[in-house]
C-alpha beads as a LAMMPS data file, in Angstrom:
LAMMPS data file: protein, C-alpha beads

130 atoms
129 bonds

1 atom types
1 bond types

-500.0 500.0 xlo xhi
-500.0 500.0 ylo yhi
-500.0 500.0 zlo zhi

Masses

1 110.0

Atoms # bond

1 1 1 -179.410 42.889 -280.239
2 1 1 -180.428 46.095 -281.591
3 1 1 -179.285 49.305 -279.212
4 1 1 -182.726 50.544 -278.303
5 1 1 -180.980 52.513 -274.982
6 1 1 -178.903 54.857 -277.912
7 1 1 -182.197 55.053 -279.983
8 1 1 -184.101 56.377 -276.675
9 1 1 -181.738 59.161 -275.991
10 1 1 -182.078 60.053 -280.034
11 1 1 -185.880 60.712 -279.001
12 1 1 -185.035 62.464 -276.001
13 1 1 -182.642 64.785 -278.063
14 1 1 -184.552 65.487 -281.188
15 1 1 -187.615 65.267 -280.146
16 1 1 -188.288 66.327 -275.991
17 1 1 -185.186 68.645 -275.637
18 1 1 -185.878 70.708 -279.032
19 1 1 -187.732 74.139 -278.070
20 1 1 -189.764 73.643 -281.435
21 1 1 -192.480 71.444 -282.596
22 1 1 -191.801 69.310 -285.044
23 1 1 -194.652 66.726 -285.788
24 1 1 -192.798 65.127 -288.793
25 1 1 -189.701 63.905 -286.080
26 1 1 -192.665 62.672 -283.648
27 1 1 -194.075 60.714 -286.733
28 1 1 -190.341 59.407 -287.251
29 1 1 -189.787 58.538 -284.058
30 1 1 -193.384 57.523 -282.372
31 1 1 -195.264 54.543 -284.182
32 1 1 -199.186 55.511 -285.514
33 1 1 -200.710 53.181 -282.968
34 1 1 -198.279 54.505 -280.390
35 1 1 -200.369 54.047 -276.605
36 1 1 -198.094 55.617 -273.320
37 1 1 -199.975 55.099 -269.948
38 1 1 -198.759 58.402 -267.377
39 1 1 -199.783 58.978 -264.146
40 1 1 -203.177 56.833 -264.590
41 1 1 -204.286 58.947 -268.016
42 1 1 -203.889 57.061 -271.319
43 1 1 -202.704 59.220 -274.342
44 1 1 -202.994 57.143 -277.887
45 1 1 -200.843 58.846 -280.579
46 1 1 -203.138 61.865 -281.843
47 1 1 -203.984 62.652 -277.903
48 1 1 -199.872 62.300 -277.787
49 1 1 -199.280 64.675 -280.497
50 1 1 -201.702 66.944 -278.365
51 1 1 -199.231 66.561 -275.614
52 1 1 -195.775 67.486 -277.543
53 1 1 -197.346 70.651 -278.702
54 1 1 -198.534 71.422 -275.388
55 1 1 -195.364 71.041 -273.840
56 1 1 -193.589 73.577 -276.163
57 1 1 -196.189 76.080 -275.557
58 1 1 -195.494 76.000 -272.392
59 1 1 -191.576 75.667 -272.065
60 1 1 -189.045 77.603 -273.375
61 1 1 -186.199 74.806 -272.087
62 1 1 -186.381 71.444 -271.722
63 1 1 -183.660 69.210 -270.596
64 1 1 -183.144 65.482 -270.023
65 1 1 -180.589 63.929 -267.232
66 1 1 -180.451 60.356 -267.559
67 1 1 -179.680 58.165 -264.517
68 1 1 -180.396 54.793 -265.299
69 1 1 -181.257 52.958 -268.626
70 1 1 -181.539 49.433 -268.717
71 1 1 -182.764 47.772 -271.767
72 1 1 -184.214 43.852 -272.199
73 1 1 -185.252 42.987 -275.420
74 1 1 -186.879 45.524 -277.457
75 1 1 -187.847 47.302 -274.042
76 1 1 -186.065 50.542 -272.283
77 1 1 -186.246 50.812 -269.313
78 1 1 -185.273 54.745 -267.847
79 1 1 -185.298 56.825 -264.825
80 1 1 -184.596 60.175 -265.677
81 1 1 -184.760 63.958 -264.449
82 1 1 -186.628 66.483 -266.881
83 1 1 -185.616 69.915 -265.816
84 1 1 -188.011 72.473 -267.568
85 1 1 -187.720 76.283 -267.700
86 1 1 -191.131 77.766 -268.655
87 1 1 -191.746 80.403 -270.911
88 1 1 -192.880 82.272 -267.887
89 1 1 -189.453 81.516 -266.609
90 1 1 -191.024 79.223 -263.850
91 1 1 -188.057 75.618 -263.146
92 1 1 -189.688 72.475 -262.821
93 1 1 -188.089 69.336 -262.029
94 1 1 -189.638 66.164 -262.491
95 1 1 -188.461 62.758 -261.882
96 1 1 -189.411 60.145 -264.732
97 1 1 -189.610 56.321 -264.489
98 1 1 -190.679 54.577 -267.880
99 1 1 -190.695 51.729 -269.423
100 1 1 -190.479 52.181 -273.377
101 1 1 -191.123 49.449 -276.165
102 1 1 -190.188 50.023 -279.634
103 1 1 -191.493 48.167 -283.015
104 1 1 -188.622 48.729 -285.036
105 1 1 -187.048 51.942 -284.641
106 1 1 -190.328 53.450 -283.689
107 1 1 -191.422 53.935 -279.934
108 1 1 -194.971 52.017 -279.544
109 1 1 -195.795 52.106 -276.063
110 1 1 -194.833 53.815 -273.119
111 1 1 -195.824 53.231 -269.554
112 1 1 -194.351 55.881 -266.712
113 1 1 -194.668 57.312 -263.316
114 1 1 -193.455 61.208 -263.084
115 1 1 -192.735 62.559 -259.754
116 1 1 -192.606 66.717 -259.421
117 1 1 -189.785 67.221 -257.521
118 1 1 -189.587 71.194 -257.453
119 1 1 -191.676 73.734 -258.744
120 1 1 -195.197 75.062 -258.957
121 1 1 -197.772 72.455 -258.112
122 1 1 -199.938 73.398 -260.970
123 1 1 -197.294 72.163 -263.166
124 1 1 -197.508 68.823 -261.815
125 1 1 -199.651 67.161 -264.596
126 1 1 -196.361 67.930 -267.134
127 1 1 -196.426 64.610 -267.729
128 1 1 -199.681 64.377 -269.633
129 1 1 -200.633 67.686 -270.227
130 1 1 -202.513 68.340 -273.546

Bonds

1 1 1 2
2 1 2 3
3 1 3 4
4 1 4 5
5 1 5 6
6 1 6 7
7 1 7 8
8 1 8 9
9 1 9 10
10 1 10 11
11 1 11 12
12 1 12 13
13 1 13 14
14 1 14 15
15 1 15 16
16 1 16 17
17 1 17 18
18 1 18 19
19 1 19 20
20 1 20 21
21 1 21 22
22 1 22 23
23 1 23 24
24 1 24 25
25 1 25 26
26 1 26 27
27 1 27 28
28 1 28 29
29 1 29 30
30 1 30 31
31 1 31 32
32 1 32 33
33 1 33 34
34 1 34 35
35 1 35 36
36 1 36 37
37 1 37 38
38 1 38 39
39 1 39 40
40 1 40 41
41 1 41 42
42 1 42 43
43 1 43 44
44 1 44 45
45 1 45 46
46 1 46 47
47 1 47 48
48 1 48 49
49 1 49 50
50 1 50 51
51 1 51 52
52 1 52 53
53 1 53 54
54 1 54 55
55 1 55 56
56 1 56 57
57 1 57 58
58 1 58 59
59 1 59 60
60 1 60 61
61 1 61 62
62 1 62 63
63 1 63 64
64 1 64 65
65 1 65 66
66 1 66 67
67 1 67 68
68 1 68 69
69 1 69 70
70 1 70 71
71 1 71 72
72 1 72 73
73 1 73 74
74 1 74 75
75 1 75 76
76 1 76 77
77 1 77 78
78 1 78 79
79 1 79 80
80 1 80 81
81 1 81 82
82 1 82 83
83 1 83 84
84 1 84 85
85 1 85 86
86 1 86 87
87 1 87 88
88 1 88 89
89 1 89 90
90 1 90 91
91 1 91 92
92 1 92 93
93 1 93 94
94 1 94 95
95 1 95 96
96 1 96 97
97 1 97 98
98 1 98 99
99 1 99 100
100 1 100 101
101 1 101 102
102 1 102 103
103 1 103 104
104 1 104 105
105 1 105 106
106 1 106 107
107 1 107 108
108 1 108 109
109 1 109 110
110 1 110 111
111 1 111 112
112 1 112 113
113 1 113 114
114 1 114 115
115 1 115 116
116 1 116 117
117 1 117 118
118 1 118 119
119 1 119 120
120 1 120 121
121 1 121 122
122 1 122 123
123 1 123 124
124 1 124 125
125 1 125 126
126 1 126 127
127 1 127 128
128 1 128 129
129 1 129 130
């Protein structure tokens, strides 16, 4: 069975905890007809791509602590804490449950629950801010 838990934190490295856009690792990593469900919104890949740039613009840091991955198949399941330094210098903590499905070594769907645990309130949509 292919390692889909190793190719998750990949993502999460190159791609969420980099302070720089960089649309041609989301294409890498994020299927075209990507679909991730947060916090009852519904971002398909372009409205996703939206949502990476967004959260650069907004953080200077971004960093991922992993607490549970459990992975079935070719789906990843992960609770995780994103801590986030603004470029404001504001901390936000959220807490992150997801379940991730990949079609090959792309991600193609995405379904999570984000919890803010500190920080300012407006800063609660992180999740699926564009």
């Amino acid at each position: 069975m292919k390692d889909y838990k190793s190719r998750l934190k990949e993502v999460f490295s190159e791609v969420l905890e980099s302070s720089v856009y960089n649309e041609t690792l989301v294409r890498k990593h994020f299927s075209q007809d990507y679909i991730q469900h947060v916090d009852g919104k519904t971002l398909h890949f372009d409205s996703f791509l939206q949502h990476m740039k967004a959260l650069k613009q907004d953080g200077s840091e971004l960093l991922i602590d992993i607490k549970t991955l459990a992975q079935e198949g070719n789906t990843v399941f992960s609770n995780h804490l994103v801590n986030v330094t603004t470029i404001e210098n504001r901390k936000i903590q959220i807490q992150v449950i997801g379940e991730f499905r990949f079609q090959g070594d792309q991600i193609c769907y995405c379904d999570e629950l984000t919890h803010l645990i500190s920080g300012d309130p407006k800063d609660k949509d992180l999740g699926s801010r564009v």
